[in-house]
FIMITI-782034 format. One record per atom (N, C-alpha, C): x, y, z; residue in three letters. Coordinates in steps of 0.02 Angstrom, whole numbers, plus 50000, padded with zeros to 5 digits. Layout:
XYZALA
...
This chain:
483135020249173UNK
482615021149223UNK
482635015449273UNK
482565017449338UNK
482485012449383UNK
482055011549433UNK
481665005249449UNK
481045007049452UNK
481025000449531UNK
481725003149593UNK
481974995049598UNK
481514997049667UNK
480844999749691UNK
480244999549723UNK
479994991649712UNK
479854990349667UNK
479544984949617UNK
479884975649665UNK
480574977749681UNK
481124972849695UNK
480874971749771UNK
480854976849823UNK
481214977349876UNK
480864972749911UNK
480184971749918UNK
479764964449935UNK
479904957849932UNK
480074957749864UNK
480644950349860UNK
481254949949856UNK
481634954749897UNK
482344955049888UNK
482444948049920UNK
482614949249981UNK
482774944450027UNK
482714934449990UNK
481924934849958UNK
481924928349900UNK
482484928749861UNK
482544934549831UNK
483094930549771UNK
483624931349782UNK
483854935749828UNK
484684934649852UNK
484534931449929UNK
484294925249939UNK
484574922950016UNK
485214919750023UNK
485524919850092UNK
486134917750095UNK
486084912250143UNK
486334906450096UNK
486614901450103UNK
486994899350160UNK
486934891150167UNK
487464889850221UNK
487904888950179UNK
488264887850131UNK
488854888350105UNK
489134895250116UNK
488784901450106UNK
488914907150091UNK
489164908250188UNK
488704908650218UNK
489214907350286UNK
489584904950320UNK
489784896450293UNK
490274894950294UNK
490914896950263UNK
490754900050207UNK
491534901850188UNK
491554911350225UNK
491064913950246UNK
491354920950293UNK
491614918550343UNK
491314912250366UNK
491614909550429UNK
492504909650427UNK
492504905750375UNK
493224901450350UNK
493784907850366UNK
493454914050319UNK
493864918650286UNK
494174922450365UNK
493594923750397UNK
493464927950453UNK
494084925650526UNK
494364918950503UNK
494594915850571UNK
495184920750567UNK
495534922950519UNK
496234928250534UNK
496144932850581UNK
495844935150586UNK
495604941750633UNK
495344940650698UNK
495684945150726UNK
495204945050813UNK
494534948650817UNK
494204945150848UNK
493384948750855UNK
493404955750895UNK
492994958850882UNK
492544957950825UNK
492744960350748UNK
492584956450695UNK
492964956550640UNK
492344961050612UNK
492764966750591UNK
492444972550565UNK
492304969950475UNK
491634971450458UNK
491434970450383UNK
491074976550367UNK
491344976550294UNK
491094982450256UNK
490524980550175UNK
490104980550149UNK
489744977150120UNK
489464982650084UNK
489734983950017UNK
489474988749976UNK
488924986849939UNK
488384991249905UNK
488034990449878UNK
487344982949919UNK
487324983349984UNK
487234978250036UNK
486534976750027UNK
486114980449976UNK
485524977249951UNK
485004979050018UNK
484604973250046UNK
483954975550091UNK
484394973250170UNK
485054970350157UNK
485514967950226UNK
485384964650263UNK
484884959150225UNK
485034951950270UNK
485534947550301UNK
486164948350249UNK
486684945450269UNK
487124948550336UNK
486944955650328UNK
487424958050385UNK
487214960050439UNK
486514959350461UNK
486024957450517UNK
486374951050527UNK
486454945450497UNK
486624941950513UNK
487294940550544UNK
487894943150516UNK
488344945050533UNK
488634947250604UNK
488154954250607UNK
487844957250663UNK
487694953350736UNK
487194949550718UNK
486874944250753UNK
487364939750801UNK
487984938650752UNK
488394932550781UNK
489014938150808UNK
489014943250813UNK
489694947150859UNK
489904950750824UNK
489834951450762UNK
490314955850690UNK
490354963950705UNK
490834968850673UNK
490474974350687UNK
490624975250600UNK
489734977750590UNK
489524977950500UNK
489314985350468UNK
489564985150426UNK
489244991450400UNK
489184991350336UNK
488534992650313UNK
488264992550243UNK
488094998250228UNK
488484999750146UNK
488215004950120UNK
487805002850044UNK
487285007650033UNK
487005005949967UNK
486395013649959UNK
486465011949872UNK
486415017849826UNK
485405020449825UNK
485285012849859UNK
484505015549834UNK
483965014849892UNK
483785021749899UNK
483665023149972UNK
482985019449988UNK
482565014549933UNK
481985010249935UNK
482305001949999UNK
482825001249971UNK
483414994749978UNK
483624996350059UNK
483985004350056UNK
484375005750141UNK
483485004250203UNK
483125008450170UNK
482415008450216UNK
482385001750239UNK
482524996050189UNK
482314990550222UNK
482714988250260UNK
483244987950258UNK
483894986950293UNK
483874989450368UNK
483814993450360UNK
483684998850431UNK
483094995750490UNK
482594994650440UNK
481944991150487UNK
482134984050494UNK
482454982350467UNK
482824974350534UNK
483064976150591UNK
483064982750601UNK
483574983650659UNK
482964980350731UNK
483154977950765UNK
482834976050817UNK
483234977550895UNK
483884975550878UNK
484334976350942UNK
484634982050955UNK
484864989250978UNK
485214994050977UNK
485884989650983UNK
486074984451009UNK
486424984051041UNK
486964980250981UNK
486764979950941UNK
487184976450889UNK
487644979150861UNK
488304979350843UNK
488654983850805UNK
488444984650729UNK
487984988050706UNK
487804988350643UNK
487504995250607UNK
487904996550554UNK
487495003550527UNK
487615004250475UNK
486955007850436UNK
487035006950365UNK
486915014750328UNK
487225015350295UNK
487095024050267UNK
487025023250188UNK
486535028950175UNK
486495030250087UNK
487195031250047UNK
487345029650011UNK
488075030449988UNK
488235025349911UNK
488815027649868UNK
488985023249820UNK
489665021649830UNK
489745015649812UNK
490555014049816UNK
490885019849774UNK
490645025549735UNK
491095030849715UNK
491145035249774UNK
490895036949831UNK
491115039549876UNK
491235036949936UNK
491315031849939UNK
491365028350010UNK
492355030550025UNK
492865029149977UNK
493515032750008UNK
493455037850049UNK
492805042950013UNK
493005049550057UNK
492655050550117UNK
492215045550141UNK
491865044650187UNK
491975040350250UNK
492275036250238UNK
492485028550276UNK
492935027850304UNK
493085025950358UNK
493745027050384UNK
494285020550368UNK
494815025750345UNK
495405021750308UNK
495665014650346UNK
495965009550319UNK
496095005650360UNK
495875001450408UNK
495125002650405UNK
494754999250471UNK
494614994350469UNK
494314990950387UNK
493714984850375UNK
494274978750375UNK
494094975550393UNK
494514967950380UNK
494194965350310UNK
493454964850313UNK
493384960150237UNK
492844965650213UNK
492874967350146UNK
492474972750119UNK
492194967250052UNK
491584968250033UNK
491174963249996UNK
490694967149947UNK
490794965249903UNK
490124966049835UNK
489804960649823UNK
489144957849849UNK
489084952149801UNK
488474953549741UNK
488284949949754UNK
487554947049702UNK
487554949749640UNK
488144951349599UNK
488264955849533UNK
488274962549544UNK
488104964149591UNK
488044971649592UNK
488574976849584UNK
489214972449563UNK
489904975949537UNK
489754978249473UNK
489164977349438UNK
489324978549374UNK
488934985949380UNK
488614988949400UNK
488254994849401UNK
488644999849414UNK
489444998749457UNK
489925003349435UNK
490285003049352UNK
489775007049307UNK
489815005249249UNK
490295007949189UNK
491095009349253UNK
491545012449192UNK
492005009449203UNK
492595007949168UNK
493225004949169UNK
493565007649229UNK
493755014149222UNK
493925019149269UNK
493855019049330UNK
492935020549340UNK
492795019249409UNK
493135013149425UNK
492875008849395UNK
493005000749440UNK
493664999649462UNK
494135004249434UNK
494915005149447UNK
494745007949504UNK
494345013449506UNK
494385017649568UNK
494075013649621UNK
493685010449620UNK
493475006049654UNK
494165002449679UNK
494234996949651UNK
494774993249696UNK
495234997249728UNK
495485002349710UNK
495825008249760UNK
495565009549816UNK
495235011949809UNK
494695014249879UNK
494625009149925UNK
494475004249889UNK
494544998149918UNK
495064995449982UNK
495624996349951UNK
496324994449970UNK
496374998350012UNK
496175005050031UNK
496395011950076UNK
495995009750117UNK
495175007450125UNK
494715004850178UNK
495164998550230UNK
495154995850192UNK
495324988750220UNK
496154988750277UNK
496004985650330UNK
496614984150367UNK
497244981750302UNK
497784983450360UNK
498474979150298UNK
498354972350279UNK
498054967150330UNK
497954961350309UNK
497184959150288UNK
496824965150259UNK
496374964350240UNK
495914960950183UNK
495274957550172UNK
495144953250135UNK
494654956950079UNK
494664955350016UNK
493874958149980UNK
493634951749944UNK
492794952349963UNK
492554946749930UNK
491954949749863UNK
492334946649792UNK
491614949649755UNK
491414943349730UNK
490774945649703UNK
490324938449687UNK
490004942349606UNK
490034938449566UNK
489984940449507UNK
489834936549458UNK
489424938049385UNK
489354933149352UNK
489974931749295UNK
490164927149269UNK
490754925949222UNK
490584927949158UNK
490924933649141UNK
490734938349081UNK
491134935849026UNK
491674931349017UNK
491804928348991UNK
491274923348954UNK
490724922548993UNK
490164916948961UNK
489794919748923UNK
489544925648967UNK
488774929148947UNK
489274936348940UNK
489304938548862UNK
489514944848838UNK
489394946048759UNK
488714942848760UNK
488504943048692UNK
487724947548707UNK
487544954348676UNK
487084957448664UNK
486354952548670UNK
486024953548703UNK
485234950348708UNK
485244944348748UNK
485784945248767UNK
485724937548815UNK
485624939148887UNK
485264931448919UNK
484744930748979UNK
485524929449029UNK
485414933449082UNK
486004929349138UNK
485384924449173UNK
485774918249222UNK
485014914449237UNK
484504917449292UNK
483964916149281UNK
483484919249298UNK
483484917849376UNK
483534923149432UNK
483184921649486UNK
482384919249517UNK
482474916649562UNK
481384915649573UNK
481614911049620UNK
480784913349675UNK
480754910049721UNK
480054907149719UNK
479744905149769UNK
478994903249747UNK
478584907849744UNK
478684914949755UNK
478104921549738UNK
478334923249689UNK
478944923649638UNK
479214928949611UNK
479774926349550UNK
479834931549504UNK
480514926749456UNK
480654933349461UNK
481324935149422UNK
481894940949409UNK
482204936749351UNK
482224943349297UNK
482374943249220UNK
482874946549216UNK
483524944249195UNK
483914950449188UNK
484314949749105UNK
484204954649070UNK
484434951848989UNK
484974959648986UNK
485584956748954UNK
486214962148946UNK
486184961848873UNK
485934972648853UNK
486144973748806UNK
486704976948776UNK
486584979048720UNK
487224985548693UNK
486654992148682UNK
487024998048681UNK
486565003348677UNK
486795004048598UNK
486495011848587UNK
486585014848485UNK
487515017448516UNK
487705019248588UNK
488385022448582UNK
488935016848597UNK
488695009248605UNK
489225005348600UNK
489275002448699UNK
488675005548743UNK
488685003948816UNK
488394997948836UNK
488654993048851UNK
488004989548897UNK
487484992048944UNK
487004988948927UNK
486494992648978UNK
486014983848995UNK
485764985149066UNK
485364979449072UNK
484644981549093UNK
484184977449083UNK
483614977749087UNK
483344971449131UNK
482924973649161UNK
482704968949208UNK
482084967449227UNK
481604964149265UNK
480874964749270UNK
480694958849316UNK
480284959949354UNK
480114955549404UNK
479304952849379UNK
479454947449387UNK
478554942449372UNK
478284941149446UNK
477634944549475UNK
477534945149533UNK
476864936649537UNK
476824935649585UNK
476344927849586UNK
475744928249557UNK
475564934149540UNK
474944936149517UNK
474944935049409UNK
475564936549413UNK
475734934749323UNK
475904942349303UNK
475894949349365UNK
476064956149326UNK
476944955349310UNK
476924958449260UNK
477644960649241UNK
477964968349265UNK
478434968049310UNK
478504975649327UNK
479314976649315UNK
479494983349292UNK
480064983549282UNK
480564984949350UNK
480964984549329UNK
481604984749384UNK
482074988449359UNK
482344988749312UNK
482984991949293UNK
482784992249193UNK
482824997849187UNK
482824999349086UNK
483335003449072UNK
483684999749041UNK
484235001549009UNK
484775006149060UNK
484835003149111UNK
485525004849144UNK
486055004249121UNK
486465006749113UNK
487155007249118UNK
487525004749148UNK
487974997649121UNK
488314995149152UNK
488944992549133UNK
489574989649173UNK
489824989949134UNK
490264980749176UNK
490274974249114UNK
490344967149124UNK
491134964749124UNK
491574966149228UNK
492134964349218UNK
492184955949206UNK
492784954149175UNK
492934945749154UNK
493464946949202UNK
493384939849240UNK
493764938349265UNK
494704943449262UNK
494914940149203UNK
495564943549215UNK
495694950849218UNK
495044955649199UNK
495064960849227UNK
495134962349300UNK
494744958749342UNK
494574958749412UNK
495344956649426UNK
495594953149408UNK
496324953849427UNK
496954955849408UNK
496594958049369UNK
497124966349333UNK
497184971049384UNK
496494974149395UNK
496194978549426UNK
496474977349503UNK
496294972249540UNK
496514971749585UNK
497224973149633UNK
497614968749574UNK
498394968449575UNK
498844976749552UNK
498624980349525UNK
498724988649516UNK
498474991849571UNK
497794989349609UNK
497754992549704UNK
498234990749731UNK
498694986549734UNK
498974985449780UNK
498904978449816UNK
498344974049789UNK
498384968249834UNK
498534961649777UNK
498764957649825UNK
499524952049805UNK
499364947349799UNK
498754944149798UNK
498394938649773UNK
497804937549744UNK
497454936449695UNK
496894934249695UNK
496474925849693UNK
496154924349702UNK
495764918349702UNK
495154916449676UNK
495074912549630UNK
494324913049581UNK
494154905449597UNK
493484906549638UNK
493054900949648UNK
492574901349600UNK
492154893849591UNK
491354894749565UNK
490744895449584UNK
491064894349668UNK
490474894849718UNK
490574895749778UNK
490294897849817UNK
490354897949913UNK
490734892749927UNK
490764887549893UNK
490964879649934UNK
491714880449894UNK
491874884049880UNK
492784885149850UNK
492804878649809UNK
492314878749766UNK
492514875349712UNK
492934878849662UNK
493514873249613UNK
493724876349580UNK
493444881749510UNK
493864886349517UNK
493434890949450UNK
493844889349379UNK
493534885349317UNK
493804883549272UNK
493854887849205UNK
493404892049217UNK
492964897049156UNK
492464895649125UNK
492254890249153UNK
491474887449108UNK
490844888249154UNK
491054889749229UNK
490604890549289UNK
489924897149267UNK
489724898849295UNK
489054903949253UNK
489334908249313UNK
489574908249389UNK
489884913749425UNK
490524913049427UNK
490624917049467UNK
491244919949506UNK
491254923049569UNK
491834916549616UNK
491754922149698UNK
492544924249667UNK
492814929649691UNK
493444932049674UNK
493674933849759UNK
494204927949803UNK
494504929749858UNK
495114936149859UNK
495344941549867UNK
495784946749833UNK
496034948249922UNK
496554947149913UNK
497174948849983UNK
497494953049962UNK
């Protein structure tokens, strides 16, 4: 059950983006001639790519939950911006998107794990690879499942000064992960967010399993926006994939 109404108020609090986090789009972005086309799956309420937007980009966000696109949409202020965002899941974005176009295509804030099959996520990086220009970039941001892949355990808690976000990964009775989630609003209510979803926790060397069978010829595992090194003890993962 998902209940992610509950979220969309404090999205923007618990996923804001960083000046690290734009310094390294910056970094990534210098290959390309402007305007450097971005593609941003699962793009949440799309603060980041308003922002994007903002500075010359041409952006396009897709995402699954039409509470999340609504908000996205009402940032719009400028017609004039190259920016648009449609209802959609990274399981159909191949057949929708035009091949070849995106320079850097992006998952962040965990939200890779809600494509919750081995399979898909194969299909995923495919699709992937067919979007993206030849010298195209993908950035995912993820937690290190290598750490946290033990039944009942807390990934760390988001919160800003109105709000916390709980997120605890279980096992189901058929052997699935599923996560559960719940937002603590300033008032002290507990509201749910996500019960027992279906998900499914890539480790690192999957993500570059996976990757390297699409078709692309490098990967890169940071611990953070600031390209620190990734050792396996970090609690994330940015994964750079050329």
């Amino acid at each position: 059950m998902v209940s992610i109404q509950n979220l969309v108020e404090y999205y923007d609090e618990l996923y804001p983006v960083s000046e690290a986090q734009k310094k390294f789009y910056n970094t990534i972005s210098l290959d390309y001639q402007k305007p450097v086309r971005y593609l941003r799956t699962s793009c949440g309420a799309g603060l980041f790519e308003h922002l994007l937007a903002r500075d010359g980009a041409d952006v396009t966000g897709i995402e699954y939950f039409p509470e999340l696109l609504r908000s996205a949409n009402l940032r719009r202020r400028n017609q004039l911006m190259a920016i648009r965002f449609f209802q959609m899941s990274e399981l159909d974005m191949g057949r929708f998107l035009g091949k070849g176009f995106y320079n850097i295509l992006s998952n962040l804030s965990n939200r890779i794990i809600y494509i919750h099959d081995k399979t898909l996520l194969r299909k995923f990086f495919f699709d992937s690879r067919q979007l993206l220009s030849e010298d195209g970039k993908m950035v995912l941001e993820f937690y290190n499942y290598d750490k946290f892949n033990s039944p009942g355990i807390f990934l760390p808690q988001r919160e800003s000064l109105r709000t916390k976000l709980t997120t605890r990964l279980d096992v189901s009775g058929d052997g699935q992960w599923v996560v559960n989630q719940t937002i603590e609003t300033g008032s002290g209510r507990i509201l749910p967010v996500m019960e027992n979803e279906a998900v499914f926790l890539p480790k690192p060397a999957e993500i570059e399993l996976f990757a390297r069978e699409a078709g692309f010829s490098s990967v890169q595992l940071y611990s953070d926006f600031e390209m620190s090194p990734f050792t396996g003890n970090e609690d994330t993962v940015i994964a750079l994939i050329s």
